[in-house]
C-alpha positions in Angstrom: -6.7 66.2 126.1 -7.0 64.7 129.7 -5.7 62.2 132.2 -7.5 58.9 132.8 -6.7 56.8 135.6 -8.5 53.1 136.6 -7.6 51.4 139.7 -8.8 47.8 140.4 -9.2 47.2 144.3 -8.9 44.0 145.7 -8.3 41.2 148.4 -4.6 40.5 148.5 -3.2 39.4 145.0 -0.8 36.3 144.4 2.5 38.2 144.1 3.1 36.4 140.9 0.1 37.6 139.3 0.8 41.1 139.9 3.7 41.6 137.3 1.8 39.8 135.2 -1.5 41.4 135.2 0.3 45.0 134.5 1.7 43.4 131.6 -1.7 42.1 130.5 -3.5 45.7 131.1 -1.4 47.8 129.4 -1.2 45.8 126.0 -5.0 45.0 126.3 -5.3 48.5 127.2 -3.0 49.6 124.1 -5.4 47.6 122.0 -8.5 48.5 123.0 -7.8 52.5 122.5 -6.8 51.9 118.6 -9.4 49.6 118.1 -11.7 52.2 119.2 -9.9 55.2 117.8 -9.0 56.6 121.2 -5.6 58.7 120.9 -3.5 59.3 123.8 0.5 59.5 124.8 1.2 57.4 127.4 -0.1 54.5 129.6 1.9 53.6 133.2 1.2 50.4 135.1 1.1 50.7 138.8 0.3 47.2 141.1 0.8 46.5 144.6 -0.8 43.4 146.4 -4.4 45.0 146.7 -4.6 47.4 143.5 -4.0 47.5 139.7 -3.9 50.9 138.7 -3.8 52.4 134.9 -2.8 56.2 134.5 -3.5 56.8 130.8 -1.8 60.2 130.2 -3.5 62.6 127.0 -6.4 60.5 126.2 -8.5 62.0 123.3 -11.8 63.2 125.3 -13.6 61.9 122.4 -13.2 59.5 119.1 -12.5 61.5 115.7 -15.4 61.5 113.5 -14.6 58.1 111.6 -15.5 58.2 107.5 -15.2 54.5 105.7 -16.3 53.5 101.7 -18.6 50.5 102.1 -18.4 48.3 98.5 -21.8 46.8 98.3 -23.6 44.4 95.7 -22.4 44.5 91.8 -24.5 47.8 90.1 -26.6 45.8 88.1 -27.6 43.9 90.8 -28.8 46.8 93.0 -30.1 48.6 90.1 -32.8 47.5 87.7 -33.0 48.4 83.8 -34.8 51.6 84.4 -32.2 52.7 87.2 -34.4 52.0 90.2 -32.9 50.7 93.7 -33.8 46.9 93.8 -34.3 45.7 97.4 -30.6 44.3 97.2 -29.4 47.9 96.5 -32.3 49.1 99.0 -31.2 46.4 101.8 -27.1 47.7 101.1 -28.4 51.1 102.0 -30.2 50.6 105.1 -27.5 48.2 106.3 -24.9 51.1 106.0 -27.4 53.9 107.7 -27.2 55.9 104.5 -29.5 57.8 102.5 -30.4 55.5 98.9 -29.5 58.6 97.2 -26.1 58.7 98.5 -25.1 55.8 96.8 -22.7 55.8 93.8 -21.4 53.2 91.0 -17.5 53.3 90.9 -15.6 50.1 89.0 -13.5 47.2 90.0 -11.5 45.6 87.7 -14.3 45.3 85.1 -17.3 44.7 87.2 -19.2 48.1 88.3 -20.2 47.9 92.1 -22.4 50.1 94.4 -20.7 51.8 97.2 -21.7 54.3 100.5 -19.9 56.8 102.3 -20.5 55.9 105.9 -19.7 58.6 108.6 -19.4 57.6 112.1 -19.6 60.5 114.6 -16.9 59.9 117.1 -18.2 59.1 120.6 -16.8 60.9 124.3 -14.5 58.6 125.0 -16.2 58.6 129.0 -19.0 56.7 126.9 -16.8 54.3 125.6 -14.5 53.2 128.7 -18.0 51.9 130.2 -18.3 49.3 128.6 -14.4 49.1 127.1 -12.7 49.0 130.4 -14.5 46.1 131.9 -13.9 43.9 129.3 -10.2 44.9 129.3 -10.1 44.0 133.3 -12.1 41.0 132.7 -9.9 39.6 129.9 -6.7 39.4 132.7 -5.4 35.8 132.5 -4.0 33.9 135.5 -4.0 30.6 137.5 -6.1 29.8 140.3 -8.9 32.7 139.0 -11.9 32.4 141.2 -15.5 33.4 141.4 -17.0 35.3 144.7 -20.4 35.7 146.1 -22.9 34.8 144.1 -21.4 36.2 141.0 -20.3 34.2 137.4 -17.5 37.1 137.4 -14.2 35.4 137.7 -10.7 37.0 139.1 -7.6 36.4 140.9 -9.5 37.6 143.8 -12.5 39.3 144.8 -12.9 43.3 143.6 -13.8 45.4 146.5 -13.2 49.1 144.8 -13.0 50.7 141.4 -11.7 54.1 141.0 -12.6 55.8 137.8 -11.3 59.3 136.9 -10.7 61.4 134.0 -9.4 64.4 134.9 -11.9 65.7 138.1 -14.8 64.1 136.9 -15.6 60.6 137.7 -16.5 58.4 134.7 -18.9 55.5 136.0 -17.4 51.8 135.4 -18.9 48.6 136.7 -17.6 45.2 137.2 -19.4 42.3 138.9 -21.2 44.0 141.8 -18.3 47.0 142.4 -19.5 50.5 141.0 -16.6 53.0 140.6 -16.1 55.7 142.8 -13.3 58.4 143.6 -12.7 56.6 146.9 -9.7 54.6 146.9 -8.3 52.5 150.0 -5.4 53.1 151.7 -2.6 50.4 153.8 -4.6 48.1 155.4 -3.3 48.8 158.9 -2.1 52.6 158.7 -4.3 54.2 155.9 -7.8 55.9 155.7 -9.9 53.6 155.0 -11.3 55.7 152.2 -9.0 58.0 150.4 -10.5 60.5 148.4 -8.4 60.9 144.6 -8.6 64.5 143.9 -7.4 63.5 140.1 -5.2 60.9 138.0 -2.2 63.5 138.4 -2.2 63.2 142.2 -3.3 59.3 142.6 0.2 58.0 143.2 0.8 61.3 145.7 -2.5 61.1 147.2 -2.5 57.4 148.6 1.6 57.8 149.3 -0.2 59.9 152.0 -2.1 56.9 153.2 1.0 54.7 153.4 0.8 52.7 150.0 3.9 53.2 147.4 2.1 52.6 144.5 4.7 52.4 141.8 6.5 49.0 142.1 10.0 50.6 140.7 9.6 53.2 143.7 8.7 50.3 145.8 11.7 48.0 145.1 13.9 51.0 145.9 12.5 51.1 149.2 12.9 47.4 150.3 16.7 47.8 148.6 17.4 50.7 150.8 15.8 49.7 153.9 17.3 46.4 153.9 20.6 47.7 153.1 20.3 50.3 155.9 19.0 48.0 158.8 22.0 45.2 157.6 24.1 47.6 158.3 23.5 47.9 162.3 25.4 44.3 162.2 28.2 45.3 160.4 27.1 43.8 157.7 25.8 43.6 153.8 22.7 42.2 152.9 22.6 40.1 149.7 19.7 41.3 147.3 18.5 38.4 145.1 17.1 40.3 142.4 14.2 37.7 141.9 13.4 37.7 146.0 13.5 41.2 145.8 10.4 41.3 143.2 8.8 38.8 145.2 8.7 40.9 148.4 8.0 44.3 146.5 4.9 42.6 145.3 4.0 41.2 149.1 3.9 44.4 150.6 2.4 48.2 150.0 4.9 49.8 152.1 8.0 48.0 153.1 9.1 47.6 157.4 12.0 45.9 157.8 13.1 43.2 160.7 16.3 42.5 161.8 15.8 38.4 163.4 19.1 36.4 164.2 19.4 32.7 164.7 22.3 30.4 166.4 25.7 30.9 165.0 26.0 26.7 165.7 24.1 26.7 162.7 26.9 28.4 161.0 28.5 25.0 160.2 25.9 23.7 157.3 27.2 25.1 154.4 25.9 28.4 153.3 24.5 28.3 150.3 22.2 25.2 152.5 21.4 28.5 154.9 20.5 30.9 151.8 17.9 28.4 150.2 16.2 28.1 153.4 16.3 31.7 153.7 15.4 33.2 150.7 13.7 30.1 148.8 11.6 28.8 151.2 10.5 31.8 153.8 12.3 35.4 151.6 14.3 36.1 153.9 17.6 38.8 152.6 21.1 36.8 154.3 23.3 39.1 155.7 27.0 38.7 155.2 30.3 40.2 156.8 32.8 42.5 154.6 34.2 39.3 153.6 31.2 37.5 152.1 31.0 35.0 155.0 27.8 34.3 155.9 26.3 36.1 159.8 24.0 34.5 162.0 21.5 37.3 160.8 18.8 37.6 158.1 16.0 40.0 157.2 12.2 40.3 156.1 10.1 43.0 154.9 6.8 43.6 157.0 3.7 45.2 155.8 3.4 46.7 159.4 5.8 48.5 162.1 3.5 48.8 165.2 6.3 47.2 167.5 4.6 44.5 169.3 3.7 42.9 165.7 7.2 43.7 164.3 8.5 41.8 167.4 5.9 38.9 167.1 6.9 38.6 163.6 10.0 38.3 164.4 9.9 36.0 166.7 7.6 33.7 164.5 10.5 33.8 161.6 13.1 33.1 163.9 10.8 30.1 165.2 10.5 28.9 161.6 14.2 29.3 160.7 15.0 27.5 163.9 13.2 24.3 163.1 13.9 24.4 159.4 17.4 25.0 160.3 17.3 21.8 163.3 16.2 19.6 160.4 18.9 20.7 157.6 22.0 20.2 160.3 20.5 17.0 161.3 20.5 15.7 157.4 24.1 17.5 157.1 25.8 15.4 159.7 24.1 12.5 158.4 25.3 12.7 154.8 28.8 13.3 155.8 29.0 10.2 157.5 30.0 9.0 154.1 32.2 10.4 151.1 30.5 11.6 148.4 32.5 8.8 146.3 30.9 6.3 148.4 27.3 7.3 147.3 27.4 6.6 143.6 26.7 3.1 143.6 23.8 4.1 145.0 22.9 6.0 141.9 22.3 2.5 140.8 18.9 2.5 142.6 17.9 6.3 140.6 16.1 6.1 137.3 16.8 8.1 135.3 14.3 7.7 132.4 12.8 4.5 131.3 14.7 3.3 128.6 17.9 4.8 129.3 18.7 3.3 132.8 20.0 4.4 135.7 21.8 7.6 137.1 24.7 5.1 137.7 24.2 4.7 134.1 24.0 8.0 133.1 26.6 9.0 134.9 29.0 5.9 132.9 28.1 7.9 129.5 28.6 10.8 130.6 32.3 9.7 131.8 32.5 7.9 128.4 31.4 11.5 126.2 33.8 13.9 128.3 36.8 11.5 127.8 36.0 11.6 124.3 35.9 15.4 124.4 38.8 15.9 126.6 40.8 13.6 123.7 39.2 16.0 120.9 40.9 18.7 123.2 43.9 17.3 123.8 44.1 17.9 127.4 46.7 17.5 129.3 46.6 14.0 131.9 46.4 16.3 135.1 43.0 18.3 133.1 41.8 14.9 132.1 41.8 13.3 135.7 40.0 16.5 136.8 37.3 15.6 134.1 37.1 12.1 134.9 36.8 12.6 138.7 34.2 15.8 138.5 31.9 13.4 136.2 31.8 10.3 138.4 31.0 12.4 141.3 28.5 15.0 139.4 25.0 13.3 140.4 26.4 11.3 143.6 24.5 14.2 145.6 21.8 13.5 144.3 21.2 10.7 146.7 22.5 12.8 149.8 19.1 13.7 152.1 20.1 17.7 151.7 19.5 17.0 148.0 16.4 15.2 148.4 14.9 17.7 150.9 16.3 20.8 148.9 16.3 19.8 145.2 17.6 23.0 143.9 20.7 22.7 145.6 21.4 19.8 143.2 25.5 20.6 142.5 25.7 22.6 145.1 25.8 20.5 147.5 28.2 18.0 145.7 30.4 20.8 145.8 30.5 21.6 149.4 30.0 17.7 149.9 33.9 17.4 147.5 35.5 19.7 149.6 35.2 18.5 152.6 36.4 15.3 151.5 39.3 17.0 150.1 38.9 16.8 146.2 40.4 19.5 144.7 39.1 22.6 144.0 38.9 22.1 140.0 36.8 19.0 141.1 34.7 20.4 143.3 34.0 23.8 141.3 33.3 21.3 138.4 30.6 19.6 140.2 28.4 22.8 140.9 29.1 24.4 137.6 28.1 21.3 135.3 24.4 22.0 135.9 25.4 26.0 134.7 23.6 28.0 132.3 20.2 27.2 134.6 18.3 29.4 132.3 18.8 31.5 128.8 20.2 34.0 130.6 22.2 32.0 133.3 25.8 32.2 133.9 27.7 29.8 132.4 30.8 27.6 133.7 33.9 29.4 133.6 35.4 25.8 134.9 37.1 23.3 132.1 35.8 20.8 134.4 32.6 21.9 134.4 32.4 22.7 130.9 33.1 19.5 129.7 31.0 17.4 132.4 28.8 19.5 131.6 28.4 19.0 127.9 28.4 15.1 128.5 25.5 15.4 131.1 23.6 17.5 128.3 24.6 15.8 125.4 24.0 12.6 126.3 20.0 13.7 127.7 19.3 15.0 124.1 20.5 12.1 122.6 18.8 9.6 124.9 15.5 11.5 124.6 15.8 11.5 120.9 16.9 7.7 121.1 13.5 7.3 122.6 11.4 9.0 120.1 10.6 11.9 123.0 11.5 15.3 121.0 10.0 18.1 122.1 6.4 19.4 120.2 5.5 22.6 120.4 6.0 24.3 123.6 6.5 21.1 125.1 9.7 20.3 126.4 9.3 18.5 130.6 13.4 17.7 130.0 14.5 21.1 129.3 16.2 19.9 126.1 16.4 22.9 124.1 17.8 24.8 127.3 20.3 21.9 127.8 21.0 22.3 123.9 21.5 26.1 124.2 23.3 25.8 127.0 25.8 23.2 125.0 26.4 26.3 122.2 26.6 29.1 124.6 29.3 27.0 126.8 31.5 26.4 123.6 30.6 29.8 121.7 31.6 32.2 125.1 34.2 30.0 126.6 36.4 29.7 123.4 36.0 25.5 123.5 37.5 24.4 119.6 34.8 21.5 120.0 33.4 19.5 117.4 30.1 19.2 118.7 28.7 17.2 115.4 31.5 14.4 116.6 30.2 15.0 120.0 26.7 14.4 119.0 27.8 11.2 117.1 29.6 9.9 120.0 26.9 10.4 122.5 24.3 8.6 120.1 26.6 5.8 119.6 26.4 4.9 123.5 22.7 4.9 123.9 21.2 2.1 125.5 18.7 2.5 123.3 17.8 -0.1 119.9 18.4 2.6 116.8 17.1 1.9 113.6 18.7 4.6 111.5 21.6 6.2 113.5 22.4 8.7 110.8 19.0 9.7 111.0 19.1 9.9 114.5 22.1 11.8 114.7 20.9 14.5 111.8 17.4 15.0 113.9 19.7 15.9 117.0 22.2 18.2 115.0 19.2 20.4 113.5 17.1 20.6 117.2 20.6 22.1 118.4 21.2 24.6 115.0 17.5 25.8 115.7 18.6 26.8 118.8 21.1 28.5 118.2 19.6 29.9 114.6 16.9 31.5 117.2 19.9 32.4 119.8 21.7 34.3 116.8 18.6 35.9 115.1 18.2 37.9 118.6 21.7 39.7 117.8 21.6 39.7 113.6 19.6 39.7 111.0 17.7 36.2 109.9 18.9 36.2 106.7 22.5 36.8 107.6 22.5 34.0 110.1 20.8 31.5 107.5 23.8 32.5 105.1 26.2 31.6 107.3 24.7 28.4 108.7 23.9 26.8 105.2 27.3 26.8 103.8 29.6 24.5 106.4 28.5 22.0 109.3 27.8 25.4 111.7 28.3 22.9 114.5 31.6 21.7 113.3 33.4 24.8 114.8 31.2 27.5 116.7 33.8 30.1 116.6 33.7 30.0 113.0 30.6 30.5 112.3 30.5 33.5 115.0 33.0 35.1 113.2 31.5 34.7 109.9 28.1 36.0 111.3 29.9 39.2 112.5 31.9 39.8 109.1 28.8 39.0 106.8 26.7 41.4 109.1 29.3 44.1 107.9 29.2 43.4 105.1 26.0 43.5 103.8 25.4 47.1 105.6 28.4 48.7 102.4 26.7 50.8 100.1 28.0 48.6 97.1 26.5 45.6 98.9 24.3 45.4 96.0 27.2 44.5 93.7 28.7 42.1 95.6 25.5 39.9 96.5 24.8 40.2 92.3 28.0 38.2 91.3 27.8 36.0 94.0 24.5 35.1 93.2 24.4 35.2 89.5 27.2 32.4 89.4 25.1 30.2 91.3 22.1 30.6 89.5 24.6 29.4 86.3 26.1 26.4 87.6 23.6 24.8 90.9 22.5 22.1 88.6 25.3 21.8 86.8 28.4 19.4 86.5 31.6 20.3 85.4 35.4 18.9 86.2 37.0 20.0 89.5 39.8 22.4 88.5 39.3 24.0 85.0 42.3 23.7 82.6 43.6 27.0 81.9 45.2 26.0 78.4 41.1 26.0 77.1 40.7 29.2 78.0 39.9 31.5 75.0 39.6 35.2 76.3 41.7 37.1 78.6 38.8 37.6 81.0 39.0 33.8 81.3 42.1 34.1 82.5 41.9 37.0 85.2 39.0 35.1 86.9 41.3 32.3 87.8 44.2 34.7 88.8 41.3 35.8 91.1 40.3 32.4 92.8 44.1 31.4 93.2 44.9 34.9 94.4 42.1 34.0 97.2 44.7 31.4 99.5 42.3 29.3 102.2 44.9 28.3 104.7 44.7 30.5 107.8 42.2 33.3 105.9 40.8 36.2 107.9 36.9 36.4 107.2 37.7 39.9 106.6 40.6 39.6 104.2 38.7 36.8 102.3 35.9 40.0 101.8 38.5 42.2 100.6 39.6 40.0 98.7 36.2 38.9 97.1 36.0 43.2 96.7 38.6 42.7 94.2 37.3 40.1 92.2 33.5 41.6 91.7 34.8 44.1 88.4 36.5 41.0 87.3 33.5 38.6 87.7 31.1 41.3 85.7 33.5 42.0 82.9 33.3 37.8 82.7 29.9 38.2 82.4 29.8 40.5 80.2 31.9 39.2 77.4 31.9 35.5 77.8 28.9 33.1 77.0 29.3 30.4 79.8 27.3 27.9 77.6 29.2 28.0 74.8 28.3 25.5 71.8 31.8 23.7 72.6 31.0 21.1 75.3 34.8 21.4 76.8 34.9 25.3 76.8 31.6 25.1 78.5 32.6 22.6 81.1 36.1 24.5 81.3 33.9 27.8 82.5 31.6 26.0 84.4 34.7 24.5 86.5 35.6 28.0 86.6 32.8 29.6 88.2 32.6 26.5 90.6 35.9 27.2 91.8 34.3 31.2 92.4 31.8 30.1 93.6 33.7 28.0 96.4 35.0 31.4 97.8 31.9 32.6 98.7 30.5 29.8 100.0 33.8 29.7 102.1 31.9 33.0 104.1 28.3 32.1 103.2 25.4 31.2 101.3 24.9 34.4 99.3 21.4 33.2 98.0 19.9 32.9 101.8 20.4 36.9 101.7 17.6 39.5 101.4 19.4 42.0 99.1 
């Protein structure tokens, strides 16, 4: 066994490709060794904005002799009536490298075939990485790939140097015009110019030497701690954005931080205005007192500490922040000339989409869908002003010039903008939580207020879209509608909202401005776009099958805590050891009676056996009012011994149409039971 290590040297990489590309490598790199019957244990990713680096740990120094049966033509095809090779049988050989004599006659099914034994001597595996890794390298996908020189090679950027090591020995690679050497490159300002890699083992230490930290994780750590450290010469805390934090790991090799400062007259724009600027538009970390209020300090990571260009830099960021800072104070005391109240007539000039109006219009539906919500609720007045209020004012931002120059702080700045015109703080909270979960993995509103506006803003863009005839195809989706509808389930699953959300949907559909020829149509369309979301949502925690059970029995969307509970009982369930015997009964009654029709409730007085009897002592035993999921199992539990014995001594289709009916009605009424916790048939037993 050895060590392998490849390094890719380059012109500076997009920072966004870099993640990327080590993602790329080390499945294409995964592929290519089974494909070509390359063993090894482990393969670890380095990047940093001039390198890609693969360290492939107890590679195989050579593919196992490799032994296949080749099935050629039929027998009496490749063989003549005196037992002679034909050229069919000759031509089979010679295409399999195999001596004609080494062929042998085995049957399939009832035809006799001719078939080799062909042995493929296993090759070093230095052989093979020639021309394996530069396809793997080559195959890297990304935007904005480019061609240099003269060359039809395309990459992110131009390759300058290719290490290629296994173990001591070198093991020659070449892409475009770049042969592979041992000679690596160090940082760009403080390295060697050529560093010498002893051997994969001692890459990572070797150029750590030469000022480059390799290994991203080991990186990040670094910008963490040095930001945190220099923060602390202020008195204060730096705030790590985890994704700014990636971003500058993968702009520098070895992290130099800079302390810059700017006026604290800028202190009065609100500070989440200060933070985009920041960290959005130039990455630089904020830096905040013990009590989270925001200093006139920030810092960046340099790729350099020679003073006079750590100074320079300096300078130039607190240049930029300056003026980027002169125009956001000059649009802050503009908009709050004028309430935020005062600005939604103006939403009358916004389109929202074509078809559906105005944001002034949008905004009238959504007040329309989160009264009807509120009422579902049965909010109190005081909850339902709150509401009302946080909806009107939810896009009046939108028109602000903050907004318009910084369209990420959509929300946001309604929220700062409410407070200072003294809405309260349910209102105001309501407004910059209504856009909340942002993503999949967002946070959510913990606000009523900006649940419920929330919802309505949502609801009523998935039901205008769909109005239009716009649903989302394929990985297609420019509205975000199936984040807007996972965002809707997650609100009401996590925040314990007992919401009707088919109700909402029909309400939301019903105010469209939209001509509908076939509202119910409509309205079932939306309904299963929102159950696939959350059947894919659920599927990520439990089983597919179990989830499918427990979505086909009742409206799922009806009540969301239900069916969450359900999920978790039936998950339980199905992992008991006499699992087996439960999913039987359930399943064999509905085989018996899915196309049936029988009466309602079945009339005890025609039953004829005992059996008969105990089965409906068993359904009446089960009472649905207030039912634990888990007591309805146990209770199901119960009933299987009783529902087998049935089986086994009573013919459901008995020649007497009213006995037959009477035990079909029976059953249904079983059935009902376990439908009341899930589809049994959806199951995989």
């Amino acid at each position: 066994m050895a060590n392998y290590l490849l390094e890719i040297g380059t012109e500076e990489l997009p920072y966004k490709f870099i993640p990327s590309a080590m993602e790329q490598l080390k499945e294409c790199c995964s592929k290519a060794f089974e494909e070509n019957r390359i063993s090894y244990k482990n393969i670890t990713i380095y990047g940093t904005p001039r390198r890609l680096a693969v360290i492939v740990e107890d590679i195989a120094e050579s593919q196992p002799t490799f032994e296949q049966v080749m099935k050629g033509p039929p027998a009496k095809v490749a063989f003549d009536e005196n037992g002679n090779l034909t050229q069919a049988g000759l031509g089979f050989a010679k295409k399999q490298n195999v001596n004609p004599e080494n062929l042998y006659k085995e049957s399939v099914g009832n035809v006799e075939y001719v078939f080799a034994k062909v042995k493929e001597e296993g090759r070093k595996t230095a052989e093979v990485l020639k021309d394996l890794v530069p396809n793997i390298v080559l195959k890297l996908q990304g935007s904005h790939f480019m061609r240099w020189a003269d060359l039809e090679v395309k990459f992110s950027r131009p390759i300058r140097w290719i290490v290629s090591l296994m173990n001591q020995e070198e093991v020659k690679i070449r892409i475009a015009d770049v042969e592979s050497t041992r000679c690596s490159r160090g940082h760009r300002f403080y390295g060697e110019k050529e560093v010498q890699i002893n051997s994969p083992d001692t890459y990572a230490e070797d150029l750590y030497k030469a000022h480059v930290i390799v290994d991203p994780a080991k990186r990040r750590e670094e910008v963490m701690k040095q930001a945190s450290d220099i923060a602390k010469s202020v008195n204060g805390n730096v705030h790590l954005n985890p994704e700014l934090v990636d971003e500058v790991t993968y702009i520098v090799e070895w992290p130099y931080p800079s302390l810059g400062s700017f006026d604290k007259k800028y202190l009065v724009i609100p500070k989440d205005v200060i933070v985009t600027v920041m960290a959005a538009h130039q990455r630089y970390f904020p830096v905040f007192d013990t009590n989270g209020q925001l200093l006139n300090h920030f810092i960046t990571m340099a790729n350099t500490n020679e003073p006079s260009a750590l100074e320079n830099i300096k300078r130039g960021n607190e240049r930029v922040l300056k003026a980027r800072l002169d125009d956001a104070i000059f649009f802050y005391t503009e908009d709050t000339r004028r309430t935020l109240e005062s600005r939604v007539e103006d939403l009358k000039g916004v389109t929202f989409q074509k078809g559906l109006g105005t944001i002034y219009d949008k905004v009238s539906r959504m007040r329309e869908i989160s009264y009807f919500i509120s009422e579902e609720l049965n909010l109190d007045k005081a909850a339902v002003d709150n509401i009302e209020k946080t909806t009107l004012l939810s896009k009046a931002d939108l028109v602000t010039s903050l907004v318009r120059e910084f369209t990420e702080l959509q929300g946001v700045i309604g929220s700062d903008y409410a407070r200072l015109d003294g809405e309260s703080e349910e209102v105001s909270t309501g407004i910059r939580e209504h856009y909340m979960p942002v993503s999949a993995e967002g946070e959510l509103a913990n606000s009523i207020t900006g649940q419920i506006a929330g919802i309505s803003d949502k609801i009523d863009t998935i039901a205008g879209v769909f109005a239009l005839g716009k649903i989302p195809t394929g990985s297609a989706d420019p509205l975000g509608l199936r984040r807007a509808a996972l965002g809707i389930v997650l609100t009401i699953m996590n925040k314990d909202i007992n919401l009707n959300l088919s109700k909402v949907i029909e309400n939301a559909v019903s105010i469209q401005p939209v001509k509908i020829e076939n509202k119910e149509l409509l309205i079932q369309e939306i309904r299963e776009f929102i159950i696939q979301r959350l059947r894919i949502y659920l599927t990520e925690s439990y089983k597919y099958d179990v989830v499918e059970a427990a979505l086909s029995t009742k409206d799922p969307l009806a009540d969301l805590k239900d069916l969450i509970k359900r999920v978790e009982v039936l998950s339980k369930l199905v992992q008991k050891e006499n699992y087996n015997l439960f999913h039987d009964a359930a399943n064999r009654i509905h085989r018996i009676i899915k196309s049936e029709q029988f009466n309602p409730t079945p009339d005890p007085s025609l039953f004829v056996q005992d059996i008969e009897s105990q089965l409906w002592n068993c359904v009446k035993s089960i009472n649905e009012d207030n039912l634990d999921y888990n007591e309805l199992v146990s209770k199901l539990e119960a009933c299987i011994p009783v529902i087998e014995k049935f089986f086994d001594e009573v013919l459901v289709m008995d020649p007497n149409m009213d006995i037959r009916q009477n035990r079909l009605s029976l059953l249904g009424n079983m059935r009902e039971k376990f439908l009341k916790l899930a589809d049994f048939n959806k199951i995989v037993a």
